[in-house]
KOLDRENZA-592810 format. One record per residue (C-alpha): residue in one letter; x, y, z; residue number from 1. Coordinates in nm, 4 decimals, decimal comma, always signed. Example, Ala and Ser with C-alpha at 12.3 -4.5 7.8 and 13.67 -1.06 7.14 Angstrom:
BEGIN
R  resn        px        py        pz  resi
R     A   +1,2300   -0,4500   +0,7800     1
R     S   +1,3670   -0,1060   +0,7140     2
! end
This chain:
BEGIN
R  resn        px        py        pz  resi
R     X   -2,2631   +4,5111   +3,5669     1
R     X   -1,9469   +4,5471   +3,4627     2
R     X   -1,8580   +4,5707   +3,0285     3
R     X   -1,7185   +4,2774   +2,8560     4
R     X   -1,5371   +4,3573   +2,5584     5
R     X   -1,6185   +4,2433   +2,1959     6
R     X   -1,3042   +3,9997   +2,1752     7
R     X   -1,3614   +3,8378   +2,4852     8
R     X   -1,7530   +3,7798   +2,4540     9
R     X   -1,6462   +3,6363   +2,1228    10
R     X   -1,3742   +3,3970   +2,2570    11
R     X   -1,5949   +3,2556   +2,5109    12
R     X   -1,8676   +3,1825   +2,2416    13
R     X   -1,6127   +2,9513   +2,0741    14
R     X   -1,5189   +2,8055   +2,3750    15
R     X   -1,8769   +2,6973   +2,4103    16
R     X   -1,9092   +2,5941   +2,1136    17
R     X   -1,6354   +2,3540   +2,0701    18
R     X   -1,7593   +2,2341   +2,4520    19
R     X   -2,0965   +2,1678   +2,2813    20
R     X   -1,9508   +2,0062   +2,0074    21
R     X   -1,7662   +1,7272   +2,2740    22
R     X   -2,0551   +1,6344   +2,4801    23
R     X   -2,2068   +1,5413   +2,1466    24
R     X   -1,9682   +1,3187   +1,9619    25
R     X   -1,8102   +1,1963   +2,2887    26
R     X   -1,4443   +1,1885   +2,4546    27
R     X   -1,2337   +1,4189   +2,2252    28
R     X   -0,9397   +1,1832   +2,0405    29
R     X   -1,1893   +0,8745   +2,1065    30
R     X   -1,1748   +0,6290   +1,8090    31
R     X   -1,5257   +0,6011   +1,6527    32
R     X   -1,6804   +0,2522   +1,7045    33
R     X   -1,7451   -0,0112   +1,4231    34
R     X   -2,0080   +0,1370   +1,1920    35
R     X   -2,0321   +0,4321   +1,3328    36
R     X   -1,9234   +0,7899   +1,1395    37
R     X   -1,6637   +0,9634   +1,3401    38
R     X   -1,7329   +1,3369   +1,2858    39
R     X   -1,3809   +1,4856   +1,3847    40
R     X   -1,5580   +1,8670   +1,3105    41
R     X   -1,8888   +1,8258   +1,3826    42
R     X   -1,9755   +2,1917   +1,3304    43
R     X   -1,7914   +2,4566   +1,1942    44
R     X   -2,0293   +2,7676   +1,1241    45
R     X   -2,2899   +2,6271   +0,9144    46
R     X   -2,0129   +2,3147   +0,8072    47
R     X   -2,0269   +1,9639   +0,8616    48
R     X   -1,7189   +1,7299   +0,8162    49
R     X   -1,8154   +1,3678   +0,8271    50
R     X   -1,5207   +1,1208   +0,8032    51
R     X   -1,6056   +0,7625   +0,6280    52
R     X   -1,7039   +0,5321   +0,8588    53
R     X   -1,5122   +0,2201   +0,9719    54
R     X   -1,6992   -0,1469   +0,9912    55
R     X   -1,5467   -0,4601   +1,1589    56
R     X   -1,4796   -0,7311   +0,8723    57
R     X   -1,5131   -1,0100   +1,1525    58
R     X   -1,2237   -1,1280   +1,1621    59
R     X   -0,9571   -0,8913   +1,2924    60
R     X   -0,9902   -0,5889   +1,0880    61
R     X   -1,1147   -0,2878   +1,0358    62
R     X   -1,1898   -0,1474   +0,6740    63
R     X   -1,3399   +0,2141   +0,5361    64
R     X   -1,6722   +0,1142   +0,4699    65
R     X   -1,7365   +0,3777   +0,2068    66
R     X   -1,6552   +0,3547   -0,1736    67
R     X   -1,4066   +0,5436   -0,3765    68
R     X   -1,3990   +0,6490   -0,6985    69
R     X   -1,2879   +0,4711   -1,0074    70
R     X   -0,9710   +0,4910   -1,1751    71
R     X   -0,8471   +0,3990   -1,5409    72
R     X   -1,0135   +0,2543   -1,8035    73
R     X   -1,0100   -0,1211   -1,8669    74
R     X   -1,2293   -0,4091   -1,6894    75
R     X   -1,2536   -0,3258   -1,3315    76
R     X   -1,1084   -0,4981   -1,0088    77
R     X   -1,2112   -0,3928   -0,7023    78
R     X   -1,0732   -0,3806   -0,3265    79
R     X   -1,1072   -0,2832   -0,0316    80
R     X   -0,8639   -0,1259   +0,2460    81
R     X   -0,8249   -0,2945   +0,6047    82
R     X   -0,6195   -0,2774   +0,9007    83
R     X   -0,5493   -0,4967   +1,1737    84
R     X   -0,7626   -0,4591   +1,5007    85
R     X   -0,5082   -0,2219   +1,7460    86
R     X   -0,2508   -0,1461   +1,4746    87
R     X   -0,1807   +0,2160   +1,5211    88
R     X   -0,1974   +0,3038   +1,1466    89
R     X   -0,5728   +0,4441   +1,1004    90
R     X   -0,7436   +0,2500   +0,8547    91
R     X   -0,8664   +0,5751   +0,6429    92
R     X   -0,5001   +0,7156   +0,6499    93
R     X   -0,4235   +0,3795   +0,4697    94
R     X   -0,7234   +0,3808   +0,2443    95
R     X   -0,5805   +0,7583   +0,1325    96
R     X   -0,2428   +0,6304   +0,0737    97
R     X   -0,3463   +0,2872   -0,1650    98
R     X   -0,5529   +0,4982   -0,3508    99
R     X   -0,3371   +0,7762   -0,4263   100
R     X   -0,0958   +0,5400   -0,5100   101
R     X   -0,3200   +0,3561   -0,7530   102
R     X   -0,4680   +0,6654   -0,8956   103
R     X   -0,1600   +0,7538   -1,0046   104
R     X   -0,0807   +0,7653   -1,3630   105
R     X   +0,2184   +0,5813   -1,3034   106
R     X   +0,0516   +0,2939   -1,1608   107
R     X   -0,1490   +0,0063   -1,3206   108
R     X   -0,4883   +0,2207   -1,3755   109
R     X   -0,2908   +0,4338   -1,5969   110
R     X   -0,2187   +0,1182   -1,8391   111
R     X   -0,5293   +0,0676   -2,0806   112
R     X   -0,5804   -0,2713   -1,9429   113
R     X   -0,7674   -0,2301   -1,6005   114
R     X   -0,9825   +0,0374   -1,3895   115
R     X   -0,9330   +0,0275   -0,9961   116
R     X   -1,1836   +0,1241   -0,6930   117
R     X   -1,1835   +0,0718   -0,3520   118
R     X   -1,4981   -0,0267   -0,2594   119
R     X   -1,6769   -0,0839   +0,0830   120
R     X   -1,7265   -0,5039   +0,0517   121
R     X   -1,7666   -0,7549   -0,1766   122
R     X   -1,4403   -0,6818   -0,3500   123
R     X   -1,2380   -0,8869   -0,6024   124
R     X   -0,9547   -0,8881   -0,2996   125
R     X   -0,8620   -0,7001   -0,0108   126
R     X   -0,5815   -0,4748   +0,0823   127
R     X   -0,4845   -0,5580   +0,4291   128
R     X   -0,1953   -0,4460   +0,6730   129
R     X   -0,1020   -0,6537   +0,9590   130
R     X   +0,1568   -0,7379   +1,1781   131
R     X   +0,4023   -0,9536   +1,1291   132
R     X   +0,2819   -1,2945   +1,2623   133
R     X   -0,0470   -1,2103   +1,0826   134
R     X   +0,1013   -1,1859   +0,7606   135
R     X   +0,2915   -1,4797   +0,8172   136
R     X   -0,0183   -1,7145   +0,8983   137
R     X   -0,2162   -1,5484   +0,5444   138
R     X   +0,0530   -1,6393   +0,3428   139
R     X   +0,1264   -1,9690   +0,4422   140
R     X   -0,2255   -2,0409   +0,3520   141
R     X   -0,1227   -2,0226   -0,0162   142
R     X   +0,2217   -2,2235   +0,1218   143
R     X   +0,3900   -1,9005   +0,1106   144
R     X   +0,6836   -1,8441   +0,3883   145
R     X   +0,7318   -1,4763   +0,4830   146
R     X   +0,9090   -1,5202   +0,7771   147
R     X   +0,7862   -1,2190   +1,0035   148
R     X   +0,9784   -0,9665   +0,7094   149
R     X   +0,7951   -1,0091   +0,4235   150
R     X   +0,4661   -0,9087   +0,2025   151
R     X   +0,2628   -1,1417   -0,0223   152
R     X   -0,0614   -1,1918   -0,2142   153
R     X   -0,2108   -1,5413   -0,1117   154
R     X   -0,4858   -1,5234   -0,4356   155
R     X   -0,7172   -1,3063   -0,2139   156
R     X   -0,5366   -1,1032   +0,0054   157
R     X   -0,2925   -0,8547   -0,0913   158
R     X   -0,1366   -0,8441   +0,3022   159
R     X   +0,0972   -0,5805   +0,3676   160
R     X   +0,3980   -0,6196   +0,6695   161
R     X   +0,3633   -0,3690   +0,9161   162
R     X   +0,7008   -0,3619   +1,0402   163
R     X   +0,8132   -0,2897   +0,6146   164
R     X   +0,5218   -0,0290   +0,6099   165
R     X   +0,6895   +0,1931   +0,9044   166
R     X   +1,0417   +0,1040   +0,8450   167
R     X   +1,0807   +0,0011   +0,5194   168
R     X   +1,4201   -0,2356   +0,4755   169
R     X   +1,7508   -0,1739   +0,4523   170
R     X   +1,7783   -0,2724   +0,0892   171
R     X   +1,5329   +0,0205   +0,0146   172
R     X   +1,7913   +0,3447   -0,0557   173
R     X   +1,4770   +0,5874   -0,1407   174
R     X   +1,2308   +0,7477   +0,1154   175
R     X   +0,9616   +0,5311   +0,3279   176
R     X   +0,6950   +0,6906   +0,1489   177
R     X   +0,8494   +0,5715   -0,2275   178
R     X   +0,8730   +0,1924   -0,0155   179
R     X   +0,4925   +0,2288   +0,0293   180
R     X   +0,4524   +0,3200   -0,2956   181
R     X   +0,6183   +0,0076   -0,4646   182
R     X   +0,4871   -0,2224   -0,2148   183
R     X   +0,1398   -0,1548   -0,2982   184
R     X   +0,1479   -0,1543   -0,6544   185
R     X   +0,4214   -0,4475   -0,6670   186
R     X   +0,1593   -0,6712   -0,4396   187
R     X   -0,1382   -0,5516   -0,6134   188
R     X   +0,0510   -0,6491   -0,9603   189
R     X   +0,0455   -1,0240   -0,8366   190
R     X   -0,3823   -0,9133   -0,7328   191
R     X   -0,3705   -0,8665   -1,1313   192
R     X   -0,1470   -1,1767   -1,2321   193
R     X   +0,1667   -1,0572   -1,2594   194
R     X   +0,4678   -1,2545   -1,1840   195
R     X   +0,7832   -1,1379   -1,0736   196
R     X   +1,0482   -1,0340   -1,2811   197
R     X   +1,4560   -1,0010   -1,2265   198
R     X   +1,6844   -0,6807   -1,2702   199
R     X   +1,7833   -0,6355   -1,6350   200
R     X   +2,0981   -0,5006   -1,6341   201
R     X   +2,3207   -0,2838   -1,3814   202
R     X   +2,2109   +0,0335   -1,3635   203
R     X   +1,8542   -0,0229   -1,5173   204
R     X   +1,5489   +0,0705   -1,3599   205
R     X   +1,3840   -0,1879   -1,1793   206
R     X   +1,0386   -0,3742   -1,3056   207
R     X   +0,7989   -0,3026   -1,0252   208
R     X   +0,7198   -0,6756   -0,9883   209
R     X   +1,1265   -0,7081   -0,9034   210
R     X   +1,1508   -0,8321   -0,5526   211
R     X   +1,3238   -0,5092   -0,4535   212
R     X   +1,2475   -0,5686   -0,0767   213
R     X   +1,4929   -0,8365   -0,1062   214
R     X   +1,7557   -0,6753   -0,3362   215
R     X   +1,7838   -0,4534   -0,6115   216
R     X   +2,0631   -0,6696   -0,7504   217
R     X   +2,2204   -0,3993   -0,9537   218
R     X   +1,9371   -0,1851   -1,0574   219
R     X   +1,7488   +0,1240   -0,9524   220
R     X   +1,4801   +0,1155   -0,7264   221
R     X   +1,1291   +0,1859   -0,8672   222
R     X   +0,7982   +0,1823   -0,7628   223
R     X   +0,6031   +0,2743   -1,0218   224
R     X   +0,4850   -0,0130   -1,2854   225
R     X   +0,4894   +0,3041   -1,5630   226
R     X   +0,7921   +0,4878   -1,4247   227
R     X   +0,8199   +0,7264   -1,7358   228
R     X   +0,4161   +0,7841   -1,7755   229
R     X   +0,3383   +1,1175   -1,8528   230
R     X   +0,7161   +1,2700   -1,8410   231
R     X   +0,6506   +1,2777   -1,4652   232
R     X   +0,8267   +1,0040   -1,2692   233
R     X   +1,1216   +1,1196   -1,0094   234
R     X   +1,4385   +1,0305   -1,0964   235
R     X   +1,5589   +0,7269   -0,8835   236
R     X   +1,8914   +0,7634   -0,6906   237
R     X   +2,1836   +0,7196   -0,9171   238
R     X   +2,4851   +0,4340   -0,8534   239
R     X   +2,7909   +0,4378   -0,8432   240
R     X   +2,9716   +0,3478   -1,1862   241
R     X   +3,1222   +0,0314   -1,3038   242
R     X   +3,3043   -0,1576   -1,5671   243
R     X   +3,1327   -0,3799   -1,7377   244
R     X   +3,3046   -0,6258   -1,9932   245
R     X   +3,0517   -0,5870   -2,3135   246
R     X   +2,7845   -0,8591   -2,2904   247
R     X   +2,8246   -0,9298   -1,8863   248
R     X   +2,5193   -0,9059   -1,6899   249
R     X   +2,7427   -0,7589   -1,3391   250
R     X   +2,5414   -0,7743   -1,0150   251
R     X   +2,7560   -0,6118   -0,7743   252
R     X   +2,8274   -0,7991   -0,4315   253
R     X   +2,6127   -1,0769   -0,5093   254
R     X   +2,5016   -1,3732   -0,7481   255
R     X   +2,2676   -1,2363   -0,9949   256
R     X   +1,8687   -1,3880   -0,8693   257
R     X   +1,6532   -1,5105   -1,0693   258
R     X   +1,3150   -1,5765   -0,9635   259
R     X   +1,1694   -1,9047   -0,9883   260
R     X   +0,8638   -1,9741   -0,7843   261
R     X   +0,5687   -1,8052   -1,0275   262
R     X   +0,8060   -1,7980   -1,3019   263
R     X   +1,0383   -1,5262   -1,4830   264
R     X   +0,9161   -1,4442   -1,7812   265
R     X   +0,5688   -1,3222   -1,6751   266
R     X   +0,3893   -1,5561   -1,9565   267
R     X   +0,0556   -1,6618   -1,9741   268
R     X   +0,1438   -1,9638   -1,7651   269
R     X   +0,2978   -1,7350   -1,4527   270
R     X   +0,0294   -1,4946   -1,4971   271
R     X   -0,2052   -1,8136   -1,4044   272
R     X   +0,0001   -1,9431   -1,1488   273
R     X   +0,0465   -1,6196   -0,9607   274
R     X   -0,3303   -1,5761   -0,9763   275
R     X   -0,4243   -1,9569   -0,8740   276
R     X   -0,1465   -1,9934   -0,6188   277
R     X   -0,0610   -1,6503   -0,4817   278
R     X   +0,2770   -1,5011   -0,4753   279
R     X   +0,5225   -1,3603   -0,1765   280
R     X   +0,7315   -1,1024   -0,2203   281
R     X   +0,9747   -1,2771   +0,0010   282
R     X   +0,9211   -1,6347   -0,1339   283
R     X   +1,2846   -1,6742   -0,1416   284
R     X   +1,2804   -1,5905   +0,2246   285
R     X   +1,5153   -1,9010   +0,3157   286
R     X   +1,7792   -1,7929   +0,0927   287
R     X   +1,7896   -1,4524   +0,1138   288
R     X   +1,7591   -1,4162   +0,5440   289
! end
């Protein structure tokens, strides 16, 4: 009987091994079922990875049906993170994403005002994304027109445009990721009542609840609600200069917008109304298309 060599008795012990491991969870690249935990290394050595499991909500989506941790330090509100049935973003990829985001000391956990966690049901609202026409129909239940381009939160759904998600929008000069970033915490700032606000001033940084999807009118795109939290925030892309006559508001190429649907001042009253009636980021969609 001829010798095999150390290396190569070693190399086919892997190989079945990692067979093994396939005729055990199933087809490799197979997406788990509903309720089921995918185990994408089922055994390394002595190791066992175990991905949170996925559960059908019922009624189109698929959400992480495992609980994160909380973040911040006020009252909590609680959500949890969906996606559309045959969208190709994986739900836990976008459950990773919404709660970096929101774990971030830049975002509305690190005010003293609220604690965040993603949770597996029974949550104050949910976080979905969905395609276009999806959106459209879950906004227009709070009389909200999105028009196949744009984001709301109907008063229990934050839902989140798929095509802005990939793509972002042209009126977005910073990175895809950054676009994520903002939409999340600017949609999740109506989920906590607040209403949107306008650009202060050429050159300024934006409030997160600006409608930046639509325009930056002037200012500098942010995504953060805290921008300056901690010494940490990236510095946003700089514009180009301009003369400004002292005590002129200038917004560059077009009329300076004010918002008016929930209200500009982000009072008591808008707070309300953006809770009770749900606010687009788009509502102006008409006008601005």
């Amino acid at each position: 009987m001829p010798l095999v060599p150390p290396t190569v008795r070693r190399c086919t012990a892997a190989a079945a091994a990692v067979a093994l491991a396939v005729l055990l969870t199933g087809a490799a690249g197979a997406a788990p079922r509903p309720g089921e935990e995918s185990r994408a290394a089922t055994h390394l050595g002595a190791a066992t990875v175990t991905a949170p499991p996925l559960a059908a909500t019922g009624d189109g989506f698929l959400r992480v049906a495992s609980p994160g941790r909380r973040v911040g330090r006020g009252p909590l509100r609680s959500y949890t993170v969906e996606v559309e049935d045959g969208v190709a973003v994986p739900p836990r990829t976008l459950a990773a994403t919404v709660e970096r985001t929101l774990a971030d000391h830049r975002s509305w956990a690190g005010g003293t005002n609220v604690s965040l966690r993603r949770v597996a049901a029974g949550a104050d609202f949910r976080i979905l994304l969905a395609r276009p026409a999806t959106v459209d129909a879950l906004c227009a239940r709070a009389g909200l027109r999105t028009v196949g381009r744009y984001s709301c939160f109907n008063g229990d759904v934050v839902a989140l445009n798929l095509d802005r998600w990939t793509g972002a929008t042209d009126e977005w000069p910073d990175s895809i990721a950054s676009y994520r970033t903002y939409v999340v915490n600017h949609e999740v700032g109506h989920a906590l009542g607040h209403a949107h606000r306008g650009c202060p001033g050429y050159g300024a940084t934006a409030p997160v609840m600006q409608q930046q999807t639509i325009g930056l009118d002037g200012c500098r795109p942010n995504p953060w609600p805290f921008p300056q939290a901690g010494g940490r925030a990236r510095a946003a892309p700089t514009l180009p200069p301009v003369a400004v006559p002292r005590g002129v508001l200038a917004c560059p190429g077009t009329a300076c917008r004010q918002e008016s649907t929930v209200g500009e001042r982000g009072d008591r009253r808008g707070r309300r109304r953006a809770q009770r009636r749900g606010v687009a980021d788009g509502n102006r969609a008409v006008r601005a298309s």
